[in-house]
C-alpha positions in Angstrom: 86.7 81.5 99.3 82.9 82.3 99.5 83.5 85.4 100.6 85.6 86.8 98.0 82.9 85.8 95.3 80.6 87.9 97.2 82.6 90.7 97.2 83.8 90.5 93.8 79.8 90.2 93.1 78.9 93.1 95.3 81.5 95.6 93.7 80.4 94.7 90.5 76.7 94.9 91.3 78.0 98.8 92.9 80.0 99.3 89.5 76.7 98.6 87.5 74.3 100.6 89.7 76.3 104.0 90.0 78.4 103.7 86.5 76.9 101.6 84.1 78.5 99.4 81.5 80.8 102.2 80.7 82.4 101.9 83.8 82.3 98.6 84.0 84.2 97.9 81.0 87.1 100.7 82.3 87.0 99.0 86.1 87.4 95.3 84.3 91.3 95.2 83.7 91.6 96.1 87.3 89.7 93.1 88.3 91.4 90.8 85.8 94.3 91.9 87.2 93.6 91.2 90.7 92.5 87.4 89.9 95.9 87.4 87.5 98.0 88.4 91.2 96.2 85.9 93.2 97.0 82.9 90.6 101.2 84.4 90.5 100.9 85.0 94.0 100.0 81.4 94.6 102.4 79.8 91.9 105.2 81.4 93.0 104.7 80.3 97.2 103.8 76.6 95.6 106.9 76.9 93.9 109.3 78.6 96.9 107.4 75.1 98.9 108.5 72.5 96.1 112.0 74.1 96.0 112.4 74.1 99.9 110.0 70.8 100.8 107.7 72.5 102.6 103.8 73.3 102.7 104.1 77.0 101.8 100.7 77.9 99.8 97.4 75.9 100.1 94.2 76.4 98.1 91.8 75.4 100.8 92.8 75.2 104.5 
């Protein structure tokens, strides 16, 4: 998990330092996006795992 909130903080930090807050605000749907797939990604293996009684998805290993 750690490491996925570093790299979303280093892309950003590389967003801001070559683009600005122009390009920031273009490249920020993308990233919404992304955390929007993970969160349906996970419901929809936790949900697969209710339906079939098994451990499919877990948050933290």
């Amino acid at each position: 998990m750690w490491f996925s909130i570093f790299l979303g903080w280093a892309i950003k930090r590389i967003v801001f330092s070559f683009g600005g807050v122009g390009t920031y605000r273009r490249a920020l749907p993308f990233f919404l996006g992304m955390i929007f797939g993970q969160f349906l990604a996970g419901s929809l293996w936790s949900l697969i795992g209710v339906l079939t009684d098994r451990n499919m998805y877990t948050l933290f290993p």
